[in-house]
TORKOL-4160 file (C-alpha; in steps of 0.2 Angstrom, whole numbers, padded with zeros to 4 digits, m for minus):
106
<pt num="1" X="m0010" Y="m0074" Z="0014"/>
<pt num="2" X="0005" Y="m0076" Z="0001"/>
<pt num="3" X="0016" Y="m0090" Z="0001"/>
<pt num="4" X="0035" Y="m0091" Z="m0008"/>
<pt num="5" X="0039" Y="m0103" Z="m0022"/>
<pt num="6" X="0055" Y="m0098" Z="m0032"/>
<pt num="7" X="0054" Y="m0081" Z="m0024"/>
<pt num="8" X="0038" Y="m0079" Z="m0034"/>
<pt num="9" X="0023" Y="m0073" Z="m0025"/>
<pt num="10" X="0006" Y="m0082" Z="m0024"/>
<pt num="11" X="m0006" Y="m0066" Z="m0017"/>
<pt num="12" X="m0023" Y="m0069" Z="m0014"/>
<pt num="13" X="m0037" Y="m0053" Z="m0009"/>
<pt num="14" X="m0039" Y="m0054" Z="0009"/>
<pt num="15" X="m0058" Y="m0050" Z="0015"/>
<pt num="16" X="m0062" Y="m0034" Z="0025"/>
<pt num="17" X="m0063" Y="m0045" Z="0041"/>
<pt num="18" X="m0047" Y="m0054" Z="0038"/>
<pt num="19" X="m0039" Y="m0037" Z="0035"/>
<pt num="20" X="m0030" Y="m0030" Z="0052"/>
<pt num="21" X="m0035" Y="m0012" Z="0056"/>
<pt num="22" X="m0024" Y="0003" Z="0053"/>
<pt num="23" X="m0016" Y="0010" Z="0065"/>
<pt num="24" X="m0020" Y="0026" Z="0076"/>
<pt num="25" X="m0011" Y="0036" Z="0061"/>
<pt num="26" X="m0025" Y="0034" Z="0051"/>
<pt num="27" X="m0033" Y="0049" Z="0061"/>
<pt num="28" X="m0019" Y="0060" Z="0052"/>
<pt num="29" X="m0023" Y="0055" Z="0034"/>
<pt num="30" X="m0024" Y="0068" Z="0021"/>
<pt num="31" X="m0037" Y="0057" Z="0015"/>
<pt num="32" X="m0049" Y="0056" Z="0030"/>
<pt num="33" X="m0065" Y="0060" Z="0023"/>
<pt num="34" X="m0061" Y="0062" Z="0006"/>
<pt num="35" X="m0071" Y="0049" Z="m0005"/>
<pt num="36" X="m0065" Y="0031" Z="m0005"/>
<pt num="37" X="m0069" Y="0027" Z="m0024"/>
<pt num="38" X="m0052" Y="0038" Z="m0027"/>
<pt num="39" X="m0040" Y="0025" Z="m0018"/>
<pt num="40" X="m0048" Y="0012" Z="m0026"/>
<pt num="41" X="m0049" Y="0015" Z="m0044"/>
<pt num="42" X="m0056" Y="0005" Z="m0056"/>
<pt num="43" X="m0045" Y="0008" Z="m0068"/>
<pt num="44" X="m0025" Y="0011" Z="m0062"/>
<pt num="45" X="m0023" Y="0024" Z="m0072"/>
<pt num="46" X="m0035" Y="0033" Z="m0065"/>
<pt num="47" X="m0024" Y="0034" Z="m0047"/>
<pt num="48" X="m0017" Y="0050" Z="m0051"/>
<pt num="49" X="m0030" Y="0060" Z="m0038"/>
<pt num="50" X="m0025" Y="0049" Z="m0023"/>
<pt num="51" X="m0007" Y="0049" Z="m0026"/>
<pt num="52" X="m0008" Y="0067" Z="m0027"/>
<pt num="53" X="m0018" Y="0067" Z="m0011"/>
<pt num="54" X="m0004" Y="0055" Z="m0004"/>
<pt num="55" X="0012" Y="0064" Z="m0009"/>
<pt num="56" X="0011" Y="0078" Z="0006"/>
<pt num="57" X="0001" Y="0067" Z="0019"/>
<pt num="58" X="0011" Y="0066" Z="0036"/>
<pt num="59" X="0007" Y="0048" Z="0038"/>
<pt num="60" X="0014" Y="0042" Z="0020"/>
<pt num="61" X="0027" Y="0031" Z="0027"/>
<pt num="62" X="0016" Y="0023" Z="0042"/>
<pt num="63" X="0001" Y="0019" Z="0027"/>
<pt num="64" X="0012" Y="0012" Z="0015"/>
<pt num="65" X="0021" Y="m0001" Z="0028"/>
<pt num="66" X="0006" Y="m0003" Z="0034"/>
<pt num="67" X="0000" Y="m0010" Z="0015"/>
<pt num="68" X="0017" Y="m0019" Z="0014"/>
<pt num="69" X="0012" Y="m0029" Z="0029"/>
<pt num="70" X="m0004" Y="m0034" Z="0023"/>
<pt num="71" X="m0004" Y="m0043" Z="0007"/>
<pt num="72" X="m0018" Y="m0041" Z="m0004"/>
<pt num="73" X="m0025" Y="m0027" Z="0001"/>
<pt num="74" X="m0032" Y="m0016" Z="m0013"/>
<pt num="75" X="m0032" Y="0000" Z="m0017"/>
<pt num="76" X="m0020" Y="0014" Z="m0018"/>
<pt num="77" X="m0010" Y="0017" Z="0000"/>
<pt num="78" X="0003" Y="0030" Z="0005"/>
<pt num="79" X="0003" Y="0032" Z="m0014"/>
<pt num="80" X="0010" Y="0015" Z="m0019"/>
<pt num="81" X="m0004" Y="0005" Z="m0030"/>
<pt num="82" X="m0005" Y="m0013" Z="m0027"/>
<pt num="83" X="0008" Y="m0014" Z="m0043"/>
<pt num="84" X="0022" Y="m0004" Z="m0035"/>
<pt num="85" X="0020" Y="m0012" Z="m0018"/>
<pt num="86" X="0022" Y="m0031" Z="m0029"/>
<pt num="87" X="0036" Y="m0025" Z="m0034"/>
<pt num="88" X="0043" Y="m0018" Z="m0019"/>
<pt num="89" X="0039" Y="m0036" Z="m0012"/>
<pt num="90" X="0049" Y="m0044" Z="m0024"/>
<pt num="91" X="0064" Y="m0037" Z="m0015"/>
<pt num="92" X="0059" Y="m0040" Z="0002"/>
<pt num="93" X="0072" Y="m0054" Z="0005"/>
<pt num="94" X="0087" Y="m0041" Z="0000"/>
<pt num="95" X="0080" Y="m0026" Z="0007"/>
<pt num="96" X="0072" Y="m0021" Z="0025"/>
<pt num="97" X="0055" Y="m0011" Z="0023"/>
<pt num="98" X="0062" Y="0003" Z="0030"/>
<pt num="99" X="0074" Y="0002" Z="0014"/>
<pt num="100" X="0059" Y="m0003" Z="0003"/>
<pt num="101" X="0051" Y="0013" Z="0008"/>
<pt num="102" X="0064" Y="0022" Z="0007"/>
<pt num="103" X="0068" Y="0015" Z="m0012"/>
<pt num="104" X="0047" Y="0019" Z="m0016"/>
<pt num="105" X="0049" Y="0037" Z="m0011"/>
<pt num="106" X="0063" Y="0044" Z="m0020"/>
């Protein structure tokens, strides 16, 4: 739900029906089971846990494309916070997501 005007992006929070579901990688996750509240912070500088939860999961690259695909979701993802991912956006037009993920995780 974003649309372009002057390569700036409108986002808006998508509902928990509108939001396609992961995919079968989810089952992988270094954070099945652990407790939501951590990807989901109230405040972002609290993110620290599930980014440290993130950095070794074997499904990194397959959750954050999968938060790249869908914007405004919320929440922390293959340990990019919905900041980092904006700003990965902003260069979507120069840069494939293969490249932009590649770019997030160096």
């Amino acid at each position: 739900m974003s649309t372009t005007n002057s390569s700036v992006w409108i986002v808006s929070r998508v509902t928990l029906e509108e939001t396609p579901a992961p995919g079968p990688w989810v089952k992988r996750a270094a954070c099945a089971g652990m407790p939501t509240d951590w990807f989901f912070p109230d405040d972002p500088a609290d993110s620290e846990t599930a980014r440290a939860v993130c950095r070794p999961c074997p499904v990194r690259y397959d959750c954050a494309a999968y938060a790249l695909a869908v914007p405004g979701i919320g929440g922390i993802w293959g340990g990019l916070s919905e900041t980092d991912r904006r700003r990965l956006r902003r260069c979507e037009g120069a840069l494939s997501q293969k490249q932009m993920l590649a770019a997030a995780f160096r």
